[in-house]
C-alpha positions in Angstrom: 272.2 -92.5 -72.1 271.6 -88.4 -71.7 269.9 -88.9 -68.7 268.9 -90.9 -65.8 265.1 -91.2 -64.5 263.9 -89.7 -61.3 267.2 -87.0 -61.4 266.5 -83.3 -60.2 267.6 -81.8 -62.7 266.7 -83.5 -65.7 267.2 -82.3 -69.3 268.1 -78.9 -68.0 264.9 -79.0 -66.9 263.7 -78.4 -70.2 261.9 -82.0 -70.5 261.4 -85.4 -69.3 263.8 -88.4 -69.1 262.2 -91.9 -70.4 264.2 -94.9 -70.8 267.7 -92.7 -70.7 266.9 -89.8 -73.3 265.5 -86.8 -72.8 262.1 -85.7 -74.4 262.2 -81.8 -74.7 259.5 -79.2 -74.2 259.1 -76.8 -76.7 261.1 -74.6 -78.2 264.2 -76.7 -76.5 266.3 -79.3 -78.6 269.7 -81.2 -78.0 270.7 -84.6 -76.2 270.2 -83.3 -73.0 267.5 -79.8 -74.0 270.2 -77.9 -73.5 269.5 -75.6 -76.8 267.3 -73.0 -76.8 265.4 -72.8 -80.7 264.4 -68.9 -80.5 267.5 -67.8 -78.3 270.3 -70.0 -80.9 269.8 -68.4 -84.1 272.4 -70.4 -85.5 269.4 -73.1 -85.8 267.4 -71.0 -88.0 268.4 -71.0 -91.9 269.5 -67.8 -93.7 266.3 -67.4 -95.7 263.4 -69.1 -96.3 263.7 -72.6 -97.6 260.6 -72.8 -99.8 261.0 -69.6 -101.4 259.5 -70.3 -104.9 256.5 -70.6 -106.5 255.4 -73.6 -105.1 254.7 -71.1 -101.6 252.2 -69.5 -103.5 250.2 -72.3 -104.7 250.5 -74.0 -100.9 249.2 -70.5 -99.1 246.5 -70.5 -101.9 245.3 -74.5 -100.8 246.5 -73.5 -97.1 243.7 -70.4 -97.2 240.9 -72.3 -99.2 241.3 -75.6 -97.4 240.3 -73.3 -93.9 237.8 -71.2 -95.3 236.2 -74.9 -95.9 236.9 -75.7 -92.3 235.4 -72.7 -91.3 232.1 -73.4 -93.3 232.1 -76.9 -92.1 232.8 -76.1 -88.8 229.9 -73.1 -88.5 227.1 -75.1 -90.4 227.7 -77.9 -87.7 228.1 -75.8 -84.5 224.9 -73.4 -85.9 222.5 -75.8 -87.4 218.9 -74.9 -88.7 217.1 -77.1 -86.6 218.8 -78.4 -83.5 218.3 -82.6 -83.2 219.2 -84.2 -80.3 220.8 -87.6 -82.2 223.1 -84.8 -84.2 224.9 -83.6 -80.9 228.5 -84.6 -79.0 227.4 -83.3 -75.6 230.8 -82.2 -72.9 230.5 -81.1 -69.6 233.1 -79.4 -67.3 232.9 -82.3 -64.5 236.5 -81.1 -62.9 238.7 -78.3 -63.0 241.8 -78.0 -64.7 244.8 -75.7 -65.7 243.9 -73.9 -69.0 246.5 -75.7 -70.9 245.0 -78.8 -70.4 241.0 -77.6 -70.9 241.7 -75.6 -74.0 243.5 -79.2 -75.2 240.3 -80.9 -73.9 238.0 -78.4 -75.7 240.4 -78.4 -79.3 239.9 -82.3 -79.3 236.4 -82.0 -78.2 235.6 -80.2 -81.1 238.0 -82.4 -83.6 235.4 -85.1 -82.5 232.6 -83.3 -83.1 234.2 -82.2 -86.8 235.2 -85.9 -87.4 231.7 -86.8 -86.5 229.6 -84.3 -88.4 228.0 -83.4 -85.4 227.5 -79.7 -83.3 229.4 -80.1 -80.3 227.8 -78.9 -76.8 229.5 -77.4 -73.3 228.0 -77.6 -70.1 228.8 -77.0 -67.2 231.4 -74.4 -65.6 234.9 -74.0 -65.8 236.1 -73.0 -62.4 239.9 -71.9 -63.3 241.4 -71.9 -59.3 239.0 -74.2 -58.0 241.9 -76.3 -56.7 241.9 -78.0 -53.2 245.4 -75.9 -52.8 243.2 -72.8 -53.4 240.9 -73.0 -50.9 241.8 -70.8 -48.6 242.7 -67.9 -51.0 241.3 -65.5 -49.1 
């Protein structure tokens, strides 16, 4: 066991505690998130482990495999005539932290990708519309 649920300072405060180990927010590793990935360079290898041909051919794929997304994606989000049965329809119904509505939005439109259909937004994103922010001033 690493770490104990419901302690203050869990994993460094780096992560969350489940079942006795600790689960590390990004950028953090180690039993307990102790370790730092950008500030320990002793984690990063001396050069770049797929330096060979091989890079090449996988940028190649890697470029031509998101110019294809790209097509895909603006021939569904801009189609030449707009059908009611071909749209995923969202709405903004309550406000959240950015984090969490550009997550919403990125899976919103995986959906709509997976789905062959143009995805719609309605509604507004009201970013401190919190009850704790209601007497901002």
């Amino acid at each position: 066991r690493h770490c104990h649920d419901g302690d203050e300072l869990v994993c460094n405060g780096h992560g969350w505690c489940l079942d006795g180990f600790c689960y590390c927010y990004q950028d953090h590793v180690g039993p307990t998130c102790g370790t730092h990935l950008l500030s320990a360079l002793q984690y990063l290898p001396s050069s770049y482990p797929t330096q060979d041909a091989s890079h090449c051919h996988q940028s190649i794929a890697l470029a031509r495999g998101m110019d294809g997304l790209a097509q895909s994606f603006n021939s569904l989000q801009y189609p030449e005539v707009c059908d009611e049965n071909e749209l995923i329809q969202r709405r903004f119904n309550k406000t959240q932290g950015l984090g969490v509505t550009f997550r919403w939005l990125s899976l919103s439109l995986l959906f709509s990708l997976s789905r062959h259909k143009t995805l719609v937004i309605g509604g507004k994103w009201r970013a401190f519309n919190f009850q704790g922010c209601s007497h901002r001033g």
